[in-house]
C-alpha positions as CSV (number, residue, x, y, z in Angstrom):
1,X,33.3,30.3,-11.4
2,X,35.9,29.9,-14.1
3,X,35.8,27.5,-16.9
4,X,38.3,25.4,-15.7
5,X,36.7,25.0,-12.2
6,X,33.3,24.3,-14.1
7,X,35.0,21.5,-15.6
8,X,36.3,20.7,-11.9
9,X,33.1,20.4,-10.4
10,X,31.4,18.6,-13.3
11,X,33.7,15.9,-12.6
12,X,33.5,15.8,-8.9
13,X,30.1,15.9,-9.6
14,X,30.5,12.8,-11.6
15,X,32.4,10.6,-9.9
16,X,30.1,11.3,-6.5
17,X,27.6,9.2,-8.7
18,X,29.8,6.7,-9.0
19,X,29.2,6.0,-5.0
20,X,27.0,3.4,-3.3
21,X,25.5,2.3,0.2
22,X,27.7,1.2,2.5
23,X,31.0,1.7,0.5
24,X,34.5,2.7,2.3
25,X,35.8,5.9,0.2
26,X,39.4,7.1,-0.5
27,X,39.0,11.1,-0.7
28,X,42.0,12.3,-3.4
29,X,43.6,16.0,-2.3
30,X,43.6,19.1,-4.5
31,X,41.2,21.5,-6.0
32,X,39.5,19.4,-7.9
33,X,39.2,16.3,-5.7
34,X,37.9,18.9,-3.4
35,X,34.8,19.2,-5.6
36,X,34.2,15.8,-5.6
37,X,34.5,15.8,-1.6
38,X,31.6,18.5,-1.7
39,X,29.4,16.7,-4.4
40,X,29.8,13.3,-2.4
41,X,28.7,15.0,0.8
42,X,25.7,16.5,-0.4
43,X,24.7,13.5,-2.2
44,X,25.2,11.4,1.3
45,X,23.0,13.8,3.3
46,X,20.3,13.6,0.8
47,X,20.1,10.1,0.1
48,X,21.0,9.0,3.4
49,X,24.4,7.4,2.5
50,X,26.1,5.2,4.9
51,X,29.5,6.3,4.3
52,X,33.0,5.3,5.6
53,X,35.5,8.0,3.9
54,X,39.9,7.4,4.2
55,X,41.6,10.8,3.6
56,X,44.2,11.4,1.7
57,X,45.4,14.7,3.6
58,X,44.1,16.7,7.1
59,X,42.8,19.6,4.6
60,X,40.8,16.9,3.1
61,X,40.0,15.7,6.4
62,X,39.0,18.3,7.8
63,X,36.6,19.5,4.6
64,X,35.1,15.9,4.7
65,X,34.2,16.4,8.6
66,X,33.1,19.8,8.2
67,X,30.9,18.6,5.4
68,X,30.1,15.7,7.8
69,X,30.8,12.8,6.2
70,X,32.9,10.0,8.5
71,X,36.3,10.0,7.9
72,X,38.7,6.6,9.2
73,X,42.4,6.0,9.5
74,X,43.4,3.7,6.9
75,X,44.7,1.4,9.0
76,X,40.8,0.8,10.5
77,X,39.8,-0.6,7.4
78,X,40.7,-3.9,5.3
79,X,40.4,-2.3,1.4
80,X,38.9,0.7,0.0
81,X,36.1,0.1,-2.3
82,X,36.8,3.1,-4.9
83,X,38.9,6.2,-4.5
84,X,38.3,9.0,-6.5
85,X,41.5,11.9,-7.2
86,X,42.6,14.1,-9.0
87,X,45.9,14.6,-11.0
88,X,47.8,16.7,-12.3
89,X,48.7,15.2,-15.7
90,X,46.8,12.3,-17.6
91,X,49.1,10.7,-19.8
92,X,48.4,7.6,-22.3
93,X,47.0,4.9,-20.4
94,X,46.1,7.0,-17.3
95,X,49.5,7.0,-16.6
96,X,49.4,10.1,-13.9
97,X,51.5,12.7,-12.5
98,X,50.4,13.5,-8.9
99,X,51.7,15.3,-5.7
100,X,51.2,19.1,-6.8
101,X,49.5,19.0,-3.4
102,X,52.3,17.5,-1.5
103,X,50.1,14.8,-0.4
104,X,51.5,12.2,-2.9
105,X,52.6,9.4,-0.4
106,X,49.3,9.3,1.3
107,X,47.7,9.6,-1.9
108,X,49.5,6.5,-3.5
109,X,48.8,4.7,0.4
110,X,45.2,5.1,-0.4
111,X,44.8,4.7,-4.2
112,X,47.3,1.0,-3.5
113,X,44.5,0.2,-0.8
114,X,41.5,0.2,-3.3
115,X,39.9,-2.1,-5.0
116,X,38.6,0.9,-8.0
117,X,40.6,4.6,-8.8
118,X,38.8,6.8,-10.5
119,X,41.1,9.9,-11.4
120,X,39.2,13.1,-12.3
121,X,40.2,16.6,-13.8
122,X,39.5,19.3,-16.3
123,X,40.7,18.3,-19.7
124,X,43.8,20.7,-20.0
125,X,45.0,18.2,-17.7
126,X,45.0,15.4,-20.1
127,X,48.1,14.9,-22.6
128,X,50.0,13.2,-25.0
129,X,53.4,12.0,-23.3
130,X,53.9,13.8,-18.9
131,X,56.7,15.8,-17.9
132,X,55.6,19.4,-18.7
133,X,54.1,19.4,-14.9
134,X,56.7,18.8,-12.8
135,X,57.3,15.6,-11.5
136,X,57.0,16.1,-7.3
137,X,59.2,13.5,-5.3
138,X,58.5,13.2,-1.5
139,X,62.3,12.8,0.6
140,X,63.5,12.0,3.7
141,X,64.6,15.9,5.3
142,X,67.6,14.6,6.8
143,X,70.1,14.8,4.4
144,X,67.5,16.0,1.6
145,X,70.3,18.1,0.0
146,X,72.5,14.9,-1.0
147,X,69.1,13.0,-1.6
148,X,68.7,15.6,-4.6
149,X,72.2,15.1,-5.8
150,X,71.6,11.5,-6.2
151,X,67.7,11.8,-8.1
152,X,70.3,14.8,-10.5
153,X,72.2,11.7,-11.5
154,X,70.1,9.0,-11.5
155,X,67.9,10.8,-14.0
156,X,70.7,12.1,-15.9
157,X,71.5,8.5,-16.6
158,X,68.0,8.1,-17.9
159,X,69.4,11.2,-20.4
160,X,66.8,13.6,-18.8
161,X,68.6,16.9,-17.8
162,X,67.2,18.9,-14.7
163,X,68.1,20.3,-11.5
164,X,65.9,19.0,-8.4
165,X,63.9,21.9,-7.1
166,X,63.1,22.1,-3.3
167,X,59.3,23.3,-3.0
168,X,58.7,26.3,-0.9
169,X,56.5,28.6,0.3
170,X,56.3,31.4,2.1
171,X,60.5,31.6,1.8
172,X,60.1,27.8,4.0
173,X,60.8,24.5,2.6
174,X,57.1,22.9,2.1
175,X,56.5,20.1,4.7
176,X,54.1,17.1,3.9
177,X,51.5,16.1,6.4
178,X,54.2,13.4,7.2
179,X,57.1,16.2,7.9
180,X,58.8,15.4,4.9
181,X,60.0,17.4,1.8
182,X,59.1,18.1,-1.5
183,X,61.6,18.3,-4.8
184,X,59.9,19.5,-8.2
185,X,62.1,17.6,-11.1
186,X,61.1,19.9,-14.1
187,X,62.5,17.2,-16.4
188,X,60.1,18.0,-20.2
189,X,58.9,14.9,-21.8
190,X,59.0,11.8,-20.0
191,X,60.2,9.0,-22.5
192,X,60.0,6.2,-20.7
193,X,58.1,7.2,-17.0
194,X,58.7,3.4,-15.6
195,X,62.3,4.1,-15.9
196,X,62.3,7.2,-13.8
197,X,59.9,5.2,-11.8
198,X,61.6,3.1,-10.8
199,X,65.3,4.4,-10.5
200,X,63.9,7.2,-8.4
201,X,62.5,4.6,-6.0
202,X,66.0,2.8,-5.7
203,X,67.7,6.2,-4.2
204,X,67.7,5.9,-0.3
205,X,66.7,9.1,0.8
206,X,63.3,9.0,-1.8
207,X,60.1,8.3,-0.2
208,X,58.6,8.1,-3.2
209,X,57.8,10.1,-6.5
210,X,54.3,11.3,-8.3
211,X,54.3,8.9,-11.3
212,X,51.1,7.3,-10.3
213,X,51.3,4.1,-13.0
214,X,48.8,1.2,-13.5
215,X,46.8,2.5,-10.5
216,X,44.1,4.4,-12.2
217,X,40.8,2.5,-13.5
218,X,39.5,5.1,-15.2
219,X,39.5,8.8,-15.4
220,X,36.1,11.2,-15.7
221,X,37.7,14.5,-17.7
222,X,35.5,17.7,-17.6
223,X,34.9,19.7,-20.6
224,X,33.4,21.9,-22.9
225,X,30.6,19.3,-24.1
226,X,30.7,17.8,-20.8
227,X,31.9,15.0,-18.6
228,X,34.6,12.1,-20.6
229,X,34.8,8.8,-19.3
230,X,38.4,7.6,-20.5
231,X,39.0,3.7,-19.7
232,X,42.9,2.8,-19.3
């Protein structure tokens, strides 16, 4: 295992301690949320957790199951008691930049459902001002074309210069779990990320955008000395 997936796992590892009897838990998506789905599982079967877990993607679903922890529909339960996610950038006061899954909707569902978000990562993930990842938006695929026209200008009004970039893979258009699509807005430095906020979610056509802001708690960041705790 690499460094950086060291770092992973010590805080998956982590935040699995953070977990109690009896608690309803929102499982994040990614790589490194993955590791927390693995640490939580074995943690369950050995002390005999009573667990109720709300999935953020089927991939996580499906590890969660295989792993066999109980995974519910969100709409089964009232509130989540803590979720715990990765990102992909941690910014000053655990502002986040999320969706390099493509599972951002369902992610921000969950994380808006719980009562406690605990964001985890390795620490090249945290920085000083987001925007050097780029910023995923989720959109509507009919249309999506004139949908990207309208985030080009709406964020060149903010003064941030960039072209929306349609995800693919495989030469195909990435589709979320929800059928949707994915543009990457590789815009730099983020000045002012409640602005973007909230002019991208004004734009008919947006589902909505990876700035994940006053949702996480805290955030447990893996690294060379160990696991950080990092309050907002």
């Amino acid at each position: 295992m690499n460094p950086i997936d060291r770092q992973k796992q010590a805080a998956g590892a982590a935040a699995a301690l953070e977990i109690r009897d009896g608690m309803t838990v929102g499982l994040g998506t990614g790589s490194t949320a993955a590791h927390f789905v693995a640490a939580l599982a074995l943690r369950a079967q050995a002390e005999g957790l009573d667990l109720r877990c709300v999935s953020t993607s089927k991939a996580t679903a499906e590890q969660a199951n295989g792993l066999g922890l109980t995974v519910v529909p969100l709409d089964d339960v009232e509130w989540i008691d803590i979720t715990v996610d990765g990102a992909d950038e941690i910014g000053p006061g655990l502002s986040l930049i999320k969706g390099g899954g493509a599972a951002l909707l369902r992610e921000k569902l969950v994380w808006e459902s719980s009562r406690r978000c605990i964001v985890i990562a390795d620490a090249a993930k945290v920085v000083a001002t987001l925007g050097a990842f780029p910023l995923p938006v989720e959109v509507v695929a009919f249309g999506h074309t004139a949908t990207a026209r309208r985030i080009r200008d709406a964020a060149l009004r903010l003064g941030l210069v960039m072209e929306p970039r349609l995800r693919m893979r495989d030469g195909f258009p990435v589709q979320t779990d929800s059928g949707q699509l994915i543009y990457d807005l590789a815009c730099g430095a983020l000045p002012d990320p409640s602005a973007l906020a909230g002019a991208l979610k004004s734009i008919t056509g947006v589902i909505d955008h990876g700035l994940f802001l006053g949702l996480a708690d805290e955030a447990l960041v893996g690294g060379i000395n160990g696991v950080a705790r990092l309050a907002r």
